[in-house]
Every structure is written in C-alpha cells, then in structure tokens.
LUMMARMAR-982328 format. One line per 8 residues: number of its first residue (from 1); for each residue x, y, z of C-alpha. Coordinates in nm, 2 decimals. Each point is the difference from the previous one (the first is absolute). Layout:
BEGIN
NUM	X Y Z ~ ... .
END
This chain:
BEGIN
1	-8.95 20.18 -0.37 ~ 0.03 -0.09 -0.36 ~ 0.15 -0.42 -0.10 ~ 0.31 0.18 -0.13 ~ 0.12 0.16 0.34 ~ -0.15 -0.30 0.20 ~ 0.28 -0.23 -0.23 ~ 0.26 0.25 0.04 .
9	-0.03 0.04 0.37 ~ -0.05 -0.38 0.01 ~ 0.38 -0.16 -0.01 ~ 0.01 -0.04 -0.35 ~ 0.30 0.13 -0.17 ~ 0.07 0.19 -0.25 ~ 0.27 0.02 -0.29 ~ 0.08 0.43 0.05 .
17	-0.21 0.24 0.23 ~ 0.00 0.34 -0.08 ~ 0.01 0.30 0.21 ~ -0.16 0.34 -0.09 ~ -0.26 -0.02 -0.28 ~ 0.08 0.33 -0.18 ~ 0.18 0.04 -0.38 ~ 0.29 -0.23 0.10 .
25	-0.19 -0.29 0.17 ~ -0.34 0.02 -0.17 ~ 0.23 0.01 -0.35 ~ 0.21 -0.29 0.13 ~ -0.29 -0.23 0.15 ~ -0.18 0.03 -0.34 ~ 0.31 -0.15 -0.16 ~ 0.04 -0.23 0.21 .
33	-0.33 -0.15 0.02 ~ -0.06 -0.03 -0.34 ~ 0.29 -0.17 -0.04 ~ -0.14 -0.27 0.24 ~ 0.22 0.11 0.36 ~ -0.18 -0.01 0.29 ~ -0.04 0.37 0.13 ~ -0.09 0.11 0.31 .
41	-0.08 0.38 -0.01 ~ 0.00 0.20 0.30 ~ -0.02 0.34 0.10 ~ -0.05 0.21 0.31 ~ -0.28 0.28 -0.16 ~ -0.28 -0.06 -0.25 ~ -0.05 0.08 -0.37 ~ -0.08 0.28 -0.12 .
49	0.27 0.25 0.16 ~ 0.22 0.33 -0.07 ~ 0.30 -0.07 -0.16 ~ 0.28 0.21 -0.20 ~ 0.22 -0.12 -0.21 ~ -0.19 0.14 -0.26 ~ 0.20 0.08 -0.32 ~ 0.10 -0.28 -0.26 .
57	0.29 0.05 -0.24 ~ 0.08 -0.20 -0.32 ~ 0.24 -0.27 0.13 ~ -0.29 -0.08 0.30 ~ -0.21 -0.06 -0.26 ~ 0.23 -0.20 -0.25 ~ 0.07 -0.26 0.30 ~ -0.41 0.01 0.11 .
65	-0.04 -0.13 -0.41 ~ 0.33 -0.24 0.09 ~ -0.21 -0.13 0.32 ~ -0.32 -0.03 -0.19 ~ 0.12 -0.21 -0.27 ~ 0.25 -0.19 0.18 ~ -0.22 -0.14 0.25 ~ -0.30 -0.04 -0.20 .
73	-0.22 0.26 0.22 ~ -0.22 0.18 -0.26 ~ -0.13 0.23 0.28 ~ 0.33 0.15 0.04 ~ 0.06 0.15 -0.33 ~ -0.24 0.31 -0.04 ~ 0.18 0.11 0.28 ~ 0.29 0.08 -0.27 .
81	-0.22 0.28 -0.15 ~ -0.21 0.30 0.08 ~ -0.25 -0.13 -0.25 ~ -0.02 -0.34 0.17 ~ -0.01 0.12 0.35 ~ -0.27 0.23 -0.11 ~ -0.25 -0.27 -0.18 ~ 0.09 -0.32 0.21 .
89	0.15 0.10 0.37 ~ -0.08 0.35 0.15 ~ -0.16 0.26 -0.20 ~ 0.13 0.27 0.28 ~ 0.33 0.01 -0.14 ~ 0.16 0.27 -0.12 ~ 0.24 0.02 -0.36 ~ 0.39 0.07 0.05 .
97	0.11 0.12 -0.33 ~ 0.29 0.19 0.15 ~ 0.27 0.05 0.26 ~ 0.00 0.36 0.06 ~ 0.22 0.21 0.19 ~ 0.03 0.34 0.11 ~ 0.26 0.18 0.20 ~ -0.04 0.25 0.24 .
105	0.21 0.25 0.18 ~ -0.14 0.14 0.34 ~ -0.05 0.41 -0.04 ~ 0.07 -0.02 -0.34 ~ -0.26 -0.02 -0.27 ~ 0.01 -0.36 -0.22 ~ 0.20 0.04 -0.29 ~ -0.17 -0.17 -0.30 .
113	0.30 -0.15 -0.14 ~ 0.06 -0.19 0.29 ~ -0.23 -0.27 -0.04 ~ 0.09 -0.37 -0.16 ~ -0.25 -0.29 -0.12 ~ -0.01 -0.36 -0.06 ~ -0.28 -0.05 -0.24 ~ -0.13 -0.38 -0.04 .
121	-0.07 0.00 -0.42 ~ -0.37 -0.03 0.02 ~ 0.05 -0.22 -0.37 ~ 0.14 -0.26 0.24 ~ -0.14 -0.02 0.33 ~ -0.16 0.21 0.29 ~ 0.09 -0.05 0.32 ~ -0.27 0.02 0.30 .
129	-0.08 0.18 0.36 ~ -0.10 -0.28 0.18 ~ -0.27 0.07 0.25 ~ 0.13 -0.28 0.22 ~ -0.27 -0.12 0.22 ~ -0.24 -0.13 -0.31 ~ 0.38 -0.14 -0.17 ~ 0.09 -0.16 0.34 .
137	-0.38 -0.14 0.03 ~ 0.01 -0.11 -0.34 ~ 0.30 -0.22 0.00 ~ -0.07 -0.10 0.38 ~ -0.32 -0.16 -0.16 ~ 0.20 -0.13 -0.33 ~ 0.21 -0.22 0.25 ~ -0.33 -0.11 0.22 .
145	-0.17 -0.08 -0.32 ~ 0.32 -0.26 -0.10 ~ -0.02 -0.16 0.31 ~ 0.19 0.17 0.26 ~ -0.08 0.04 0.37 ~ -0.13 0.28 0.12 ~ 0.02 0.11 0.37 ~ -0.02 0.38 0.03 .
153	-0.03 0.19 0.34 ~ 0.26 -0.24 0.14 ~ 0.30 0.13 0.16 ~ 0.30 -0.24 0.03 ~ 0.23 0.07 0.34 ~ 0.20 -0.29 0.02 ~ 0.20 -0.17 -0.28 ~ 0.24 -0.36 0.07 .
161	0.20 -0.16 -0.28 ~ 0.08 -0.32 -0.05 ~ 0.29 -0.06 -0.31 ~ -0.11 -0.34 -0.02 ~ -0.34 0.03 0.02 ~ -0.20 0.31 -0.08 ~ -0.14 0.33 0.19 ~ -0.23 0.03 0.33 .
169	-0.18 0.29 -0.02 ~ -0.25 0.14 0.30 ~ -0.23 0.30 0.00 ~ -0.07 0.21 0.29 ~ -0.31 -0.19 0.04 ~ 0.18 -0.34 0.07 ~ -0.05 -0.10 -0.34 ~ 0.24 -0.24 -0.16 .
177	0.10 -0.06 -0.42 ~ 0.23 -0.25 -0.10 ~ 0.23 0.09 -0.37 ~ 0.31 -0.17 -0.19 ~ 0.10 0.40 -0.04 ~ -0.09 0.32 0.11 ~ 0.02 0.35 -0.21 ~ -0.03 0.32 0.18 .
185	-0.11 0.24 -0.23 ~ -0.17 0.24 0.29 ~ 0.19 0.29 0.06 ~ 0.26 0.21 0.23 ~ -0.19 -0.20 0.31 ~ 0.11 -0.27 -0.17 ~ -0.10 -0.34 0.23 ~ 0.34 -0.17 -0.12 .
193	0.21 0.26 -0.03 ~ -0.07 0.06 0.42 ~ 0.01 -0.35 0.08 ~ 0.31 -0.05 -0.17 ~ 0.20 0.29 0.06 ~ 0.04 0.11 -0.35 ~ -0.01 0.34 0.03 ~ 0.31 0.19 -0.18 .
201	0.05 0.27 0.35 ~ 0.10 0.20 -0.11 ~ -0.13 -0.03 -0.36 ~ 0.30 0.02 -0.26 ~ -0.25 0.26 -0.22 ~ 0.21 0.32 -0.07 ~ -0.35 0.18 -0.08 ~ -0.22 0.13 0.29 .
209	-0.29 0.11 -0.03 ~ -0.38 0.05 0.18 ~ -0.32 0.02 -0.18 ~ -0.35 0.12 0.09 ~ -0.31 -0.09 -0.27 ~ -0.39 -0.03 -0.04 ~ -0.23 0.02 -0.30 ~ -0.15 0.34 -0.06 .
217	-0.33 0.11 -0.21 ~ 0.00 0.37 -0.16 ~ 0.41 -0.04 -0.11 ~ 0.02 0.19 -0.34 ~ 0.19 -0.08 -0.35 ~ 0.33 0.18 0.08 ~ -0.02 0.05 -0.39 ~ -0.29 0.24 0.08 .
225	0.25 0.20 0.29 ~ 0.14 0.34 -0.16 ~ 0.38 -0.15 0.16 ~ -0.10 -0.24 -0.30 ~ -0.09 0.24 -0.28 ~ 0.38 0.01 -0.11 ~ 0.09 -0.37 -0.05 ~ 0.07 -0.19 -0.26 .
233	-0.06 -0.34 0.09 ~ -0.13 -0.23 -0.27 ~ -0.25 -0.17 0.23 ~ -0.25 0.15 0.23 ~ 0.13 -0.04 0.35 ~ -0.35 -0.07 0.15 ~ 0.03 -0.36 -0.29 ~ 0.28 -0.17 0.22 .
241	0.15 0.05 0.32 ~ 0.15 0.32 0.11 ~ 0.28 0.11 0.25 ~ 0.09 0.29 0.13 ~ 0.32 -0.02 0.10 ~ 0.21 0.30 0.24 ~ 0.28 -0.03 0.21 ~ -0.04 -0.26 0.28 .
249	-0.27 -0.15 -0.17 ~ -0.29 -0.07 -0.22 ~ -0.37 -0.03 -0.04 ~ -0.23 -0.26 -0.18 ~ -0.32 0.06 -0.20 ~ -0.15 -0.32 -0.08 ~ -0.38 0.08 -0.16 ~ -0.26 -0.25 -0.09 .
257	-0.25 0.22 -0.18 ~ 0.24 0.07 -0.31 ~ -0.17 -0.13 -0.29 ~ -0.32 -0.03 -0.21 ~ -0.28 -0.17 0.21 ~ 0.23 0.02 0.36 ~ -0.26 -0.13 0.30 ~ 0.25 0.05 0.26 .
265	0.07 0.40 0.13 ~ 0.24 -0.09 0.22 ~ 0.38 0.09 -0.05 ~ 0.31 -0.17 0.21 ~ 0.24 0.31 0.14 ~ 0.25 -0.11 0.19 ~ 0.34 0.28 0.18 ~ 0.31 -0.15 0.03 .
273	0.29 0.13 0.19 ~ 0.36 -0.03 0.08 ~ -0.07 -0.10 0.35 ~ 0.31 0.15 0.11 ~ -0.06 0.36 -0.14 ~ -0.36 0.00 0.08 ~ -0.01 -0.21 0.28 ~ -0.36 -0.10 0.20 .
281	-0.11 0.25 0.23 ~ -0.19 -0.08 0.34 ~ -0.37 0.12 -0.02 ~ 0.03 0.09 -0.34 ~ -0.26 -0.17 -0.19 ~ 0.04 -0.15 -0.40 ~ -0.29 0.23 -0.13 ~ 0.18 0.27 0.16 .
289	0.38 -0.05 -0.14 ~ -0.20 -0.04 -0.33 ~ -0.19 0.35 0.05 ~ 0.39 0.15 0.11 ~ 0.17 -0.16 -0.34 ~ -0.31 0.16 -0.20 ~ 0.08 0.31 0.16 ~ 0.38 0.04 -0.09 .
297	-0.10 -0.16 -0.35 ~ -0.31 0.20 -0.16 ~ 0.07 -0.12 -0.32 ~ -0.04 -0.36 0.13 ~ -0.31 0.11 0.21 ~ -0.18 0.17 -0.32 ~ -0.05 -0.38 -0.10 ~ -0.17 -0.09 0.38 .
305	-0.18 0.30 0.09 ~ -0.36 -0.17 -0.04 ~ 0.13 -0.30 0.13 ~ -0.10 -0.23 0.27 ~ 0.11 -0.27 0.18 ~ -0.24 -0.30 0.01 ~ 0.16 -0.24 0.22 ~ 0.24 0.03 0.30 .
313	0.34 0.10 -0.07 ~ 0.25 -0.24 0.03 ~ 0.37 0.09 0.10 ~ 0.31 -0.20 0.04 ~ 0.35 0.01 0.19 ~ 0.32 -0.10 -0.23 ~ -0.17 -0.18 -0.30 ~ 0.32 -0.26 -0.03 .
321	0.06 -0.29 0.13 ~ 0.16 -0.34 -0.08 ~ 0.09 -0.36 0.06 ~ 0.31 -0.17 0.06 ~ -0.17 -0.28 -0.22 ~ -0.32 -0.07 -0.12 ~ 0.02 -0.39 -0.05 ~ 0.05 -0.27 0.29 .
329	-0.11 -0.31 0.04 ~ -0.34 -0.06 -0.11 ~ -0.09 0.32 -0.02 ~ 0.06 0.35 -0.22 ~ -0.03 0.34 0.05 ~ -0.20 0.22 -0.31 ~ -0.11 0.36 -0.12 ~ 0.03 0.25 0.33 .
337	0.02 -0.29 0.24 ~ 0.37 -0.01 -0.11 ~ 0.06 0.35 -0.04 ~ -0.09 0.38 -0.07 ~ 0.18 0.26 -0.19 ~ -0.23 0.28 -0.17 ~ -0.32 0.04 -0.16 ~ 0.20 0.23 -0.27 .
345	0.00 -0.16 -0.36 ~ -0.29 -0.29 0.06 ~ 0.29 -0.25 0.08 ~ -0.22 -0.18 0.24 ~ -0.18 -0.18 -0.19 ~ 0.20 -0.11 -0.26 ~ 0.25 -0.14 0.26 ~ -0.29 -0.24 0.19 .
353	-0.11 -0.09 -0.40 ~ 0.39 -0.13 -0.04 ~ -0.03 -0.19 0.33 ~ -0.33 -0.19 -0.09 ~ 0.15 -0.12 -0.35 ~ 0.29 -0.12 0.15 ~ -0.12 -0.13 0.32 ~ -0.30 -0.15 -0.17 .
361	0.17 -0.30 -0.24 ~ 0.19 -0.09 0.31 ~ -0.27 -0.03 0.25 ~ -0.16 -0.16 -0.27 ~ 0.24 -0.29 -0.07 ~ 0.07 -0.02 0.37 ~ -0.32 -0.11 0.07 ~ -0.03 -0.28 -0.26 .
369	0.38 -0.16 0.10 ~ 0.03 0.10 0.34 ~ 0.30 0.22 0.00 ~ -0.07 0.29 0.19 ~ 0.40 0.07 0.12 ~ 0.11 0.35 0.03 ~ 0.27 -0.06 -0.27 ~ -0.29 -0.03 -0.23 .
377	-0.15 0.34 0.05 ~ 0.36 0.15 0.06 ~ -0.05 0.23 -0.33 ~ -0.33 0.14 0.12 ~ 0.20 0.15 0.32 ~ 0.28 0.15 -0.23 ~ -0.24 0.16 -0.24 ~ -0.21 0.16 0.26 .
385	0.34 0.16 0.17 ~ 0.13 0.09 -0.35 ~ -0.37 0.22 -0.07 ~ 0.00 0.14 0.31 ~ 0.37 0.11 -0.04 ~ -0.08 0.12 -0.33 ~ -0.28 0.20 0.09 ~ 0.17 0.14 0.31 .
393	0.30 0.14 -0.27 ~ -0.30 0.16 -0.24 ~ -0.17 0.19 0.33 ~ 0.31 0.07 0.14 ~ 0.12 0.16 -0.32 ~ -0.28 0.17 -0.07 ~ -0.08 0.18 0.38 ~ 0.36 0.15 -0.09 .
401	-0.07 0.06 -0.32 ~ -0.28 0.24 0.13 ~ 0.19 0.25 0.13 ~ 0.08 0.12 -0.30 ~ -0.20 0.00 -0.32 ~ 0.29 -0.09 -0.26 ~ 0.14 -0.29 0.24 ~ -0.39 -0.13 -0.01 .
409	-0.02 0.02 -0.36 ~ 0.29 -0.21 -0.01 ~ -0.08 -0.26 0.24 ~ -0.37 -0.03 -0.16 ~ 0.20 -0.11 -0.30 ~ 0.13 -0.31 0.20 ~ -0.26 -0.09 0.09 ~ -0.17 -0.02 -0.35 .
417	0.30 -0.23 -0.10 ~ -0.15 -0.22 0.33 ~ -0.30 0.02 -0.14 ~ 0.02 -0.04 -0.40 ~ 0.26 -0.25 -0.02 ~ -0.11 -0.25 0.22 ~ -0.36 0.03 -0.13 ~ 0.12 -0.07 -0.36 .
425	0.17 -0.29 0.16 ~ -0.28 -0.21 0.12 ~ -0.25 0.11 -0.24 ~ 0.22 -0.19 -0.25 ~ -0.01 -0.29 0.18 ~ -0.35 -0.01 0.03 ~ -0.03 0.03 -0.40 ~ 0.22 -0.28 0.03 .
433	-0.23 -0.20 0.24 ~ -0.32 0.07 -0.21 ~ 0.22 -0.16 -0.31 ~ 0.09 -0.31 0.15 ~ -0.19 -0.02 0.34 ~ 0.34 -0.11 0.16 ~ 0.03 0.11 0.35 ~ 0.41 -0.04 -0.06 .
441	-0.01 0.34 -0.08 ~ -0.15 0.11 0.31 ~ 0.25 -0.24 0.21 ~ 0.35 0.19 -0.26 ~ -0.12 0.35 0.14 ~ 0.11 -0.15 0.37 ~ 0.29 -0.03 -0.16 ~ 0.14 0.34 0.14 .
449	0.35 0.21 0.08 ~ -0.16 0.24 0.21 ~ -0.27 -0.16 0.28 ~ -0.33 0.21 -0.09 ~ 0.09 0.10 -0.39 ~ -0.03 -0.24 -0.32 ~ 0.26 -0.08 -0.19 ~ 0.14 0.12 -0.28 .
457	-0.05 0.35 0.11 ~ 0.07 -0.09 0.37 ~ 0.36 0.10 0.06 ~ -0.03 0.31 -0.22 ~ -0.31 0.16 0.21 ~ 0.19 -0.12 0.30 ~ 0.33 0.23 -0.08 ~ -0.22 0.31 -0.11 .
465	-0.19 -0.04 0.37 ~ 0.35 0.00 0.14 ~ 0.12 0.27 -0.18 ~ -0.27 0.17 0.12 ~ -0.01 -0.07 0.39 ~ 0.33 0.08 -0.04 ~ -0.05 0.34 -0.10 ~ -0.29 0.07 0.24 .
473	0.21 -0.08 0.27 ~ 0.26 0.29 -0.10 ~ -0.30 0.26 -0.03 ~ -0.11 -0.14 0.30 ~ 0.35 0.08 0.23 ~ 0.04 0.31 -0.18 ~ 0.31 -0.07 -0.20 ~ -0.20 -0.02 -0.35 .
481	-0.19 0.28 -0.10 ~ -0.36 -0.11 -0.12 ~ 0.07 0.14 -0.36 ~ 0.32 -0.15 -0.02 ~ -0.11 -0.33 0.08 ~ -0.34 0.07 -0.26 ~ 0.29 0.06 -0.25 ~ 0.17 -0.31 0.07 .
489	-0.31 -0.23 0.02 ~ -0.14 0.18 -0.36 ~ 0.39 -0.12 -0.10 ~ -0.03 -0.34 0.13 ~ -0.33 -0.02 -0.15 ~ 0.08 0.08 -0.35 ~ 0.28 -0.23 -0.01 ~ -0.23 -0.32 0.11 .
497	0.02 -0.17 -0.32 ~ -0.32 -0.26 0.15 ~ -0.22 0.28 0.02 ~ -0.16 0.09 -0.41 ~ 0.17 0.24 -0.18 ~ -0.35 0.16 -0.11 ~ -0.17 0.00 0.34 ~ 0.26 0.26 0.09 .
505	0.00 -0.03 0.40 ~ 0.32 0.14 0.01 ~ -0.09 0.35 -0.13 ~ -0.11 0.24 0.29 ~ -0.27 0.20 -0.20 ~ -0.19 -0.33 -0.12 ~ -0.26 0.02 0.34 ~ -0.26 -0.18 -0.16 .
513	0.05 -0.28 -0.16 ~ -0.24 -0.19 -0.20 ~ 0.02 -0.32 -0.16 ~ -0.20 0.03 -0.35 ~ 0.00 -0.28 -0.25 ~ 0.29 0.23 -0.21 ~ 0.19 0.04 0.27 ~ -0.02 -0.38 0.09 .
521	0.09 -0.08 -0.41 ~ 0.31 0.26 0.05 ~ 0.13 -0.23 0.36 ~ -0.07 -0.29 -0.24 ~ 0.22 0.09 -0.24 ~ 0.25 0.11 0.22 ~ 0.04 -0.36 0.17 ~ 0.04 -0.18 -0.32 .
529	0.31 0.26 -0.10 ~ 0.12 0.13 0.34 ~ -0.10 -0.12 0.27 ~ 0.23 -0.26 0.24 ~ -0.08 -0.33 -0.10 ~ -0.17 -0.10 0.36 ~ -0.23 0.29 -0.06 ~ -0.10 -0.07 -0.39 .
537	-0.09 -0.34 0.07 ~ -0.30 0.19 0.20 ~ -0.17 0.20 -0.26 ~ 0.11 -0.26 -0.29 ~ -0.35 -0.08 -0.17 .
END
C-alpha cells in the first residue's frame, strides 16, 4: 500500500472527496488540487478503461480553454484542440471537423437532398474524437500529479452526513475516508443519489430512448458508399461525426483513424432507439438487433459490411434519468451521476465542463473560509436541472422531428441557434478574461434568466426551445401535421431577430451551413446595424 492511501485511510480528513475518476472528476480534482484543496479521489475500477462520450463540439471546448486559464492548470488546455490533444495528450484521437447528418427512410432509397451539416470553420478551430480511456488517464494523472489522492479499485457502499461536520464515507472493504464535502461525479449507480433518495421516479425527461454501442475496426468512409456519391456536403462526412438519423431513431459513427498520421483504427458506433417503438426483446442479442437494422437499412450497412466488432457490445434500458436535486448538504451531484438524457448532439460533455467551472471556485473558496452550506452551492443544483431540461427539449424535438424529413430540417435549425449563440457567448468572455485576467467576468455569466443558458442570449434561446416543444407535441398527438409544423418552425425561425441575418438558419434549403471568415465579416456587420442591442454587444469588436 502506497503513503498516500495509508493517510487517506488513516483518519485524516480531507477538504472535498471525489467520487468517480473519469472526465468529470479527474477534470475537477486537477482543479482543485492545484488550487491547493485537499482532494481525495476515488473510484470503484482502474485506469485505463472504455468510455463513450466521445465527440467534442465548440462550446465544450471554449469552457475546457475557460477551465484551463481560470484555474491556472496548463495541462488542461490542449485538450481545447485536435492539434493539442494530438502532440501533448493522446495521439489516438480522432479530428471532428463536422457534424454530419443523413436521413433515411426505411424501403426507400436515401434522397441526396436530404442531408444537413454543421461544419466547424477549420480557420478557427477543430474540434476532437476523444478516445476516452488515454483522455480519462491523462487527466486522472494531471490531478495525481497536483497532489490529489488517489484510491482506485475502491468501492464506497455506505455514505453518512454530518451538516455540521463533514462526510463519512466506507468501502465495501470496511474502509473509512473522512471530507468537508463530497462530489459524486460517478454515474446512473450513483452512491448518493441511492443513499439519498434522489432519484426523479419517474424521471420528468419527455425523451426516451435505449442505446446499444462498441468500437468497430473495418467501418468505411460513408463518403466512399455509392448512397454517398450524390451529396453535396462541403465536408467529408468520414472528418467529423456522422448520424444517421430514421424514424424512431439514430446511429453514431465516431472514427479515430480520420486524419494524416491516425495510430488508432478503431471507430465508436453506437444504435439508438425510441425505446418505446423498438423496444428490448428477450434473447435477442445487441450484435443481432444491429445485423436486423443493417438489414432493413442497406444503405446504412454499405458503410459496415467489413466491419467488426472488437469489444463486447454494450446495451442499455431507457437512457434517461434524473434527480430531484443534485446539491444537499455537503455534498453535490455531477455529470451522469445527476442525470441522463441522450448521447445525440455531444451535450454530455459540455454539460459536466459547465458543472466543474462553476462548482470549482465554490469548492474552492469553501475550503479556505469554511463555508460549505448548501445555500452556497444552490446555483450549481439549478444549472444542472436547467441543462438537463434543455437537453431533454433538443432530443425530444428532434426524435419527432425524425419522422419526417422537413420537420427534422427544422428542428436541426434550433438546435444550431443552441449551439452558435451560446458559443459566441462565452468565447467573448474569455477574450475578455485574457484582456484583463478578471475572473468577474466568469462570475457575470452566472448571472442568468434561464438556469443552464448565459445571458444575454438566455431568454431568447429559451422561447425558440419552447416554441419548439410546443410544436413537437402537436405532431406528436396527431393534431399538427409534421409539414405544417416544419412551416411554422422555418416561420418562427426567420423572424428570430437574435439569430444573424447572414447565417440564414431560418431558410429551409440552407442544410449546410458553414461559418467562413466572410460569412462571419457579413454577421459582423449585421450586429453593428441590425441586430437587437443584447445581441450586438456579442460580436462588437
């Protein structure tokens, strides 16, 4: 036994133990520690291990540059970049240069036009596939490294909380840690969650879903498929992350090996259904529902049809789940251990990264005056529920929206607004930061009308989402029809005077939209002469 678990298993006590040593935690005890808190970091399995969660997009990686700089951990920054993931973390990473996504219509054959893409402007940024066991290693050793506790292969099966005084933790082996605070960052099994009772049954998620996923050798380009041949998509789909999206569902390709140099041949694929119109059957194993879908899909299939699995399936029940709260007295719930919605738009990860920078400066503090109250940590609990409520609208929305292709090519839309707006958002306050090096700005963003979006562009998002879920709920019961309510959301689109002028989200036949360095000047322009005043300040130079 090594002096560092001998002290922790000795009496002493520390300022915030942490449980589950993955993204979230490993990410969070590396903040911590360098910042001088005493971390305890525990975890049931081992390093390294299988993990998905695979995909980042650009606002994950504007907050992982937020984190970085904030808190002074230097390790954490290549992980905003392909390029410094590549040369400093975990060469088996693949490049995401794209959100691709193709619709398909069982017995029919795919219709070229009905594809839409997200393209990240290369000029700017490129996002990364993250091979997650050597990124969870990596920042599992960044927060060893700055002085926090390991104690791995240790199960926790009893928890007691004292307001006054701290957190009693056991293991299954009779092994007793002493904390000021406790974060829970492990997953659906979640140790708090059960010992408190803090499971949401049932869950308030409106989206239901199942998912089945491994990581495959042989998958090819699905540019290099003849269903391919036809589109027009300004970005190869086998450069980012591709989904193929049908009625009742979708399917991810995640590869690794997609640029100059790649070590890793693996690629992440991953089915995900609408668990109430393709429920689980009895007997029926994952390798065999995925053989089935390739069957009544041979344009999907084309793209698998020297593939093999290389690791055991894995395959779900519902995917959602939630928590009444996820802060109590001295402790907090994180990432998946306070809820689940969807793998569907690489949400996952930029929801956790929004947790640790706002749970961070409080834990932080908390351990230097003492003040460890729940009333302190208050805004972490209505963040989390206002991200998982957000996230639940987008996959909700979207499962509706593909049953129909035109309803989907509307709904994609609103998401983009999620996903542009917001972005724009914090990367000026990080500019801002880098100026001045004053965290205030950091602290303003908390500042917020709807629990899980920043202000300024907070309340109109909110209203679109709305608008939306409103809308999806009428196709749903049958009294909309789907291109009726496409029409309405195109409509309601178009009129969103937050959304630029020039990026034109609210016309149906602009399905792939890229963000060039003109097309940026243009939504320049446009906010210093049309744009609401809340929304020019953004893009104001």
């Amino acid at each position: 036994m090594n002096a560092t678990a001998q002290e922790a298993q000795s009496g002493e006590k520390f300022d915030v133990a942490i449980l589950g040593a993955g993204m979230a935690g490993g990410m969070l005890g590396s903040v911590l520690a360098r910042n001088g808190v005493k971390v305890l970091l525990i975890d049931a399995g081992t390093h390294p291990r299988f993990a998905v969660g695979e995909s980042t997009i650009p606002y994950t990686s504007s907050m992982t540059r937020i984190i970085a700089e904030r808190y002074q951990v230097p390790e954490i920054e290549p992980l905003s970049s392909f390029k410094g993931i590549q040369e400093k973390v975990a060469p088996s990473c693949g490049r995401k240069q794209n959100f691709g996504f193709v619709y398909h219509k069982e017995g029919q054959a795919q219709d070229p036009e009905q594809i839409n893409q997200l393209v990240v402007p290369e000029w700017q940024r490129t996002e990364t596939h993250l091979f997650r066991q050597d990124v969870d290693s990596y920042l599992f050793n960044v927060a060893v490294k700055y002085g926090a506790t390991p104690m791995t292969a240790t199960r926790i099966s009893d928890i007691e909380v004292y307001p006054e005084h701290g957190v009693l933790l056991r293991s299954d082996k009779g092994e007793e840690f002493h904390a000021s605070y406790l974060v829970d960052g492990s997953g659906f099994r979640s140790p708090v969650a059960d010992a408190f009772g803090l499971r949401e049954t049932p869950t308030r998620a409106r989206a239901h879903s199942r998912t089945m996923f491994t990581h495959m050798v042989g998958v090819t380009p699905f540019d290099d498929a003849e269903a391919a041949r036809l589109h027009k998509n300004p970005s190869p789909w086998h450069n980012g992350t591709l989904h193929h999206v049908f009625d009742g569902g979708w399917l991810w390709v995640i590869p690794f090996d997609n640029h100059d140099g790649a070590l890793n041949p693996l690629c992440s694929v991953g089915l995900t259904f609408d668990e109430r119109v393709f429920p689980k059957r009895d007997g029926v194993s994952a390798q065999d529902e995925f053989d089935d879908f390739m069957e009544r899909f041979p344009e999907i299939a084309e793209q698998f049809k020297g593939a093999t699995a290389v690791r055991p399936w894995v395959s779900t029940g519902r995917l959602q789940y939630s928590a009444t709260q996820t802060v109590g007295d001295r402790y907090c719930l994180t990432a998946h251990a306070a809820g689940f919605i969807d793998a569907l738009y690489s949400r996952g990860l930029t929801n956790t990264l929004e947790v640790v920078n706002a749970l961070a400066w409080r834990l932080i503090e908390a351990s230097k005056d003492g003040d460890w109250s729940k009333e302190r940590f208050a805004y972490v609990n209505d963040l989390q529920q206002g991200l998982f409520d957000i996230h639940d609208d987008l996959v909700y929305c979207s499962f509706v929206g593909f049953r129909d292709y035109d309803l989907w090519n509307a709904v994609v839309r609103v998401w983009e607004s999620t996903s542009i707006m917001p972005t724009v958002t914090i990367d000026r306050a990080y500019r801002t930061f880098m100026a001045n090096r004053d965290e205030q700005v950091f602290r303003d963003l908390e500042k917020r009308d709807v629990p899980g979006l920043p202000a300024p562009v907070g309340q109109d998002i909110s209203a679109l989402l709305a608008f939306t879920r409103g809308i999806c709920q009428q196709v749903e019961a049958g009294t909309l029809d789907a291109k009726d309510g496409s029409k309405q959301l195109f409509a309601r689109l178009q009129q969103s005077d937050f959304l630029p002028a020039p990026f034109e989200l609210g016309s149906p036949d602009n399905k792939c939209f890229e963000a060039t360095p003109a097309l940026i000047q243009s939504a320049v322009a446009w906010a210093a002469e049309d744009a609401p005043e809340h929304i020019a300040q953004l893009f104001a130079r």
